[in-house]
C-alpha positions as CSV (number, residue, x, y, z in Angstrom):
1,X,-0.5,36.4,1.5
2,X,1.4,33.0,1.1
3,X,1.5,32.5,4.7
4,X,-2.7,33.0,4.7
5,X,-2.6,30.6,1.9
6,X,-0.4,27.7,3.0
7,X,-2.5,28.2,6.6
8,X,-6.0,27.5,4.7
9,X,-4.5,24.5,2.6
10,X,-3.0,23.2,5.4
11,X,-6.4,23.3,7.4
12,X,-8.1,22.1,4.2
13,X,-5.8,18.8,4.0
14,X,-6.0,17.9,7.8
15,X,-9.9,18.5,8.0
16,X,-10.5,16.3,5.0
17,X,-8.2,13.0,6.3
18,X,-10.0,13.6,9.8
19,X,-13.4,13.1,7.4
20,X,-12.2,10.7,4.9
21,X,-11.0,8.4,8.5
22,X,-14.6,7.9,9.3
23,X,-16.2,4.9,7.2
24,X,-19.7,6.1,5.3
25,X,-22.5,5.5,7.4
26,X,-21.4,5.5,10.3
27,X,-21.2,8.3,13.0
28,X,-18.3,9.8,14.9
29,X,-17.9,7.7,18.0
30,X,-20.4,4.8,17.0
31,X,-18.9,1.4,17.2
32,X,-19.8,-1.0,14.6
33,X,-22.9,-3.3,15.1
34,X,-21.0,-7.3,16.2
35,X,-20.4,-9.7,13.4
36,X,-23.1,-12.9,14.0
37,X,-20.9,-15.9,12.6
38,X,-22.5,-18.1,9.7
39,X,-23.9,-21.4,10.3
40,X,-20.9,-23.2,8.5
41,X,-18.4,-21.3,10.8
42,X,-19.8,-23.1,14.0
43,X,-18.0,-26.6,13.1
44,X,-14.4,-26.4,14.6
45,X,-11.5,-26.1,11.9
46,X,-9.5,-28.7,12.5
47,X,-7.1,-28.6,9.5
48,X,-4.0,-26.4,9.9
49,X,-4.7,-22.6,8.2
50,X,-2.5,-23.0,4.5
51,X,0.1,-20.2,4.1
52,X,-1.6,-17.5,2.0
53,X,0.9,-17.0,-1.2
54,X,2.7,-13.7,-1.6
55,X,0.2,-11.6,-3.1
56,X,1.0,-10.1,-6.8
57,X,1.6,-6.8,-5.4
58,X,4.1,-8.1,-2.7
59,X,6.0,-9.8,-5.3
60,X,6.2,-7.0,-8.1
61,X,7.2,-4.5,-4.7
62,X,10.4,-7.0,-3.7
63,X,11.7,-6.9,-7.6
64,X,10.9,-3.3,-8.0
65,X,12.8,-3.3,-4.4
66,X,16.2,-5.2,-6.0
67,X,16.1,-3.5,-8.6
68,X,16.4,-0.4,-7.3
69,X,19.1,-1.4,-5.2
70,X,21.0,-2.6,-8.1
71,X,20.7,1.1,-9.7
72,X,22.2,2.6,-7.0
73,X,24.4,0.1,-6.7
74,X,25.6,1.2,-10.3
75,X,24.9,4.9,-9.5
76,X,22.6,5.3,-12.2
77,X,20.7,8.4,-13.0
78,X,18.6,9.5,-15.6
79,X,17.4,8.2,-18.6
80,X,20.0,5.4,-17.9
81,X,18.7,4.6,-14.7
82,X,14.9,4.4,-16.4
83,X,15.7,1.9,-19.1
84,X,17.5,-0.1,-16.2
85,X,14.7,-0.1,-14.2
86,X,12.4,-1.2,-17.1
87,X,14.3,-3.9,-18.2
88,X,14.9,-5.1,-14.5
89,X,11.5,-5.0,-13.9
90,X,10.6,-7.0,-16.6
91,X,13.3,-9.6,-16.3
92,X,16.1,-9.2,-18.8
93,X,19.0,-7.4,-16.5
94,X,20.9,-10.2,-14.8
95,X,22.7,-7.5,-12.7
C-alpha cells in the first residue's frame, strides 16, 4: 500500500511541473509570436550599457551566505546558532 501510494504522488508531482512548464495560453509545441521593436528602439545606443546594481536579494543572499559560514565556522547549533544568525543578519556580530 505505501509503495502504490509513493507511485501515484510521484506521478502526481512530475505530471504537474511538466504542466506548470508550459506558460498560460500557449500550446504544447507552439513557439511564441516575434517581438516587433518599438519606435524609440530603432535609434542606435550609442552610450555604454551602466552596470545593473546587485539586486536586494543578491545582496541579503551573500550576508545570509557569510554568515552562515561563520556559524559553522564556530560549530554552532541550535538555539545558539539562531540567535547568531539573527544578529548576523541584521548587522551586530562582527565575527
Amino acid at each position: 500500500m505505501k509503495l502504490l501510494s509513493a507511485l501515484a504522488l510521484t506521478t502526481l508531482l512530475g505530471t504537474s511541473a511538466a504542466f506548470a512548464a508550459q506558460p498560460a495560453g500557449t500550446a504544447p509545441g507552439a513557439t511564441p509570436p516575434p517581438s516587433t521593436p518599438s519606435a524609440s528602439s530603432s535609434a542606435p545606443d550609442t552610450a555604454a550599457p551602466a552596470k545593473a546594481a546587485p539586486s536586494k536579494s543578491t545582496k541579503t543572499s551573500k550576508v545570509a551566505s557569510a554568515c552562515m559560514k561563520q556559524a559553522n565556522n564556530k560549530h554552532l547549533k541550535g538555539a545558539d546558532r539562531k540567535s547568531f544568525m539573527k544578529d548576523c543578519k541584521a548587522g551586530k556580530s562582527t565575527g
